[in-house]
C-alpha positions as CSV (number, residue, x, y, z in Angstrom):
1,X,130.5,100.4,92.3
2,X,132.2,103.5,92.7
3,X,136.0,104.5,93.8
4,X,137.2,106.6,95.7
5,X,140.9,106.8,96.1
6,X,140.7,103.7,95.9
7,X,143.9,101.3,95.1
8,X,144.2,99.4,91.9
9,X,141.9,96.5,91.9
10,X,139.7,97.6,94.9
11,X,136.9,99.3,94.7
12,X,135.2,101.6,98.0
13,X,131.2,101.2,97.7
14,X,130.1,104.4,98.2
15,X,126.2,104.5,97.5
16,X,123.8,101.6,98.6
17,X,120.6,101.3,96.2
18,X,119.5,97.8,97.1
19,X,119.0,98.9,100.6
20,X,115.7,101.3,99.6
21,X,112.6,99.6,100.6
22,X,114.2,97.6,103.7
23,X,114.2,98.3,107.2
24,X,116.6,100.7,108.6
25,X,117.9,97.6,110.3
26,X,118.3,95.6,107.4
27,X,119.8,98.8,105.4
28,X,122.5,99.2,108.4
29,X,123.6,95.4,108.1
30,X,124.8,95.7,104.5
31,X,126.2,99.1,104.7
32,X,128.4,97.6,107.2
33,X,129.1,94.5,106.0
34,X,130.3,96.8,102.9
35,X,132.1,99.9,104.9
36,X,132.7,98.4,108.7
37,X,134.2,101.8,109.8
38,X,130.5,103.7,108.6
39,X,129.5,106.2,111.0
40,X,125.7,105.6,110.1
41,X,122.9,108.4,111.0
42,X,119.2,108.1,110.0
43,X,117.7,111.3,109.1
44,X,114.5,112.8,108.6
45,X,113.6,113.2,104.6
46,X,113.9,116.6,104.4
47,X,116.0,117.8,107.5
48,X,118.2,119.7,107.6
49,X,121.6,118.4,107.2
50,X,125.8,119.5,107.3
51,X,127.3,119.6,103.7
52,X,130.7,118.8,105.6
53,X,132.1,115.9,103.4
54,X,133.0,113.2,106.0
55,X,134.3,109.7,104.4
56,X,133.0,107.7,106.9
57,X,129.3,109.2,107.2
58,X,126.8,107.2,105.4
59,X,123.2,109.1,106.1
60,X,120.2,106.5,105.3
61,X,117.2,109.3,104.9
62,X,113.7,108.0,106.2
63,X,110.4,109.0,105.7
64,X,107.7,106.7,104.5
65,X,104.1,106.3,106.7
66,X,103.9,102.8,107.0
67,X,100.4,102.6,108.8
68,X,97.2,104.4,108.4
69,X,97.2,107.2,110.6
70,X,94.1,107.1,113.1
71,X,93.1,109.1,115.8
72,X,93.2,107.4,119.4
C-alpha cells in the first residue's frame, strides 16, 4: 500500500491491482470500500485525459473486446 499524507499508522490505498480483470462493477465496489469519497470515471484506453492531480479521482481505464465481433 502506498501513503500519501497519510498519519502515522494509516495508510491511503492509492492504486488498485487486484481489480484488473473484473468487471467495472466489481472494480468500483472495492475501490470504494477502500476510498468511500472516490470520485470514479471509466475511461476509454487511450483517451485522452486531464493531468490535473485530483485526490479523490480514481480513473479505472477500459478497453478489452470481450466478444467476437460479427457483422449483423
Amino acid at each position: 500500500m502506498s501513503s500519501s499524507g497519510a498519519a502515522v499508522g494509516e495508510c491511503k490505498k492509492t492504486s488498485w491491482p487486484e481489480v484488473v480483470g473484473l468487471t467495472i462493477k466489481e472494480a468500483k465496489e472495492i475501490i470504494l470500500k477502500d476510498k468511500p469519497e472516490a470520485d470514479i470515471v471509466v475511461v476509454p484506453v487511450g483517451s485522452a485525459v486531464t493531468e490535473d492531480f485530483r485526490p479523490n479521482r480514481v480513473r479505472i481505464f477500459v478497453g478489452t473486446v470481450v466478444e467476437t465481433p460479427h457483422v449483423g
